[in-house]
C-alpha positions in Angstrom: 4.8 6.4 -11.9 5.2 3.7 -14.5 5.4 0.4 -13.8 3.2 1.2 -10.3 0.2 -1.3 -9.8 -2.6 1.4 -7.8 -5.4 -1.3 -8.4 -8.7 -0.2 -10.9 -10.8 0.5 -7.5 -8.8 3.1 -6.3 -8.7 6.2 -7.0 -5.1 7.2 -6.7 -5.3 11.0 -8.1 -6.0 13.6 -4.9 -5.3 10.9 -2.5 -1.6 10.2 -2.9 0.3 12.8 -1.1 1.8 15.7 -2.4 5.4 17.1 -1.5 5.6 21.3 -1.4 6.5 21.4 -4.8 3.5 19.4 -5.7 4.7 15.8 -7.1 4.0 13.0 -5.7 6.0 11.8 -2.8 8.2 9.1 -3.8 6.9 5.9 -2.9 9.0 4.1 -0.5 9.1 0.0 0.1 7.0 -1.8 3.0 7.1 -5.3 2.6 7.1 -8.4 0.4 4.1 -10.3 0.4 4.1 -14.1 -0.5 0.8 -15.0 0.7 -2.2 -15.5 -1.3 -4.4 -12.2 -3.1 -6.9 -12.3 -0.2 -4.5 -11.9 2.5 -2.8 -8.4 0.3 -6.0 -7.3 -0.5 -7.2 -7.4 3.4 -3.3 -5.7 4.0 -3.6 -2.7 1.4 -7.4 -2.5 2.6 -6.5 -1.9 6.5 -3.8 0.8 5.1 -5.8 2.8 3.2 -8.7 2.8 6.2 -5.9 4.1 8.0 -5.7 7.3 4.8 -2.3 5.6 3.9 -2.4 4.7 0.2 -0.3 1.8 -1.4 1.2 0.9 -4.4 2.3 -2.7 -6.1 5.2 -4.1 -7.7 5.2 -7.5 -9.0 8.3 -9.0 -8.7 9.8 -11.8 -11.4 7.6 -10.8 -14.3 4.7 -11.6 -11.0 2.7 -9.1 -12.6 1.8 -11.8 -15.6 1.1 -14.1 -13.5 -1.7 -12.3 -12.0 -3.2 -11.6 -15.2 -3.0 -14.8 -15.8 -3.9 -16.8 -12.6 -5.3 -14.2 -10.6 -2.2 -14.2 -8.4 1.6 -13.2 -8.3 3.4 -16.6 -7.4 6.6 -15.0 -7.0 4.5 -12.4 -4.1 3.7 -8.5 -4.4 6.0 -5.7 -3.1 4.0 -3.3 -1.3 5.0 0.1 -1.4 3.7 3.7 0.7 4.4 7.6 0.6 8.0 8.1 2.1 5.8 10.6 4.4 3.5 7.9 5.8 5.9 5.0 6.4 6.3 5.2 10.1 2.6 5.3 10.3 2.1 2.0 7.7 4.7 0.1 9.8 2.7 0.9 12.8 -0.8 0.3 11.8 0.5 -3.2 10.2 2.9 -4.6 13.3 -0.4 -3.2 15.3 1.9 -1.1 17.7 -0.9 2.5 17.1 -1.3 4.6 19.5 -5.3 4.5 20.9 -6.3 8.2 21.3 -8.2 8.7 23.9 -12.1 9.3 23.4 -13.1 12.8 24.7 -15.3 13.1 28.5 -18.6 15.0 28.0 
């Protein structure tokens, strides 16, 4: 997966999901993120609380910009497993599902 940004704190290897044969699922687009690093960070965060790992492309040569200023200017494509993407669009837009808590 060259060219993938998984982020040092994360450990990628064991979480990303695995298709029968046992690569990796291919990675599938979410959305484009023009807002500042805190705002991404806060969005990948809530994902992977969810179990749904990301990935980051920086788009524009972005990805020397945030060496160099801490932050893509030209924004941060944020990508998911192709076998999770229905659940990343949900937990994002906020439209989950509450299960209901058992009765004792």
């Amino acid at each position: 997966m060259s060219g993938w940004s998984f982020g040092a704190e994360r450990a990628v290897v064991g979480q990303w999901p695995q298709d029968e044969s046992g690569a990796p699922v291919e990675p599938v687009f979410l959305e484009h993120m023009a807002g500042n690093k805190t705002e991404l960070e806060m969005e990948r965060n809530m994902l992977w609380a969810y179990g749904v790992p990301t990935v980051c492309q920086y788009p524009n040569d972005g990805e020397f910009g945030n060496v160099i200023m801490g932050h893509a200017g030209g924004g941060v494509d944020i990508f998911v497993p192709a076998s999770m993407l229905e659940d990343a669009k949900n937990i994002i837009s906020g439209d989950m599902e509450e299960i209901p808590e058992e009765e004792e």
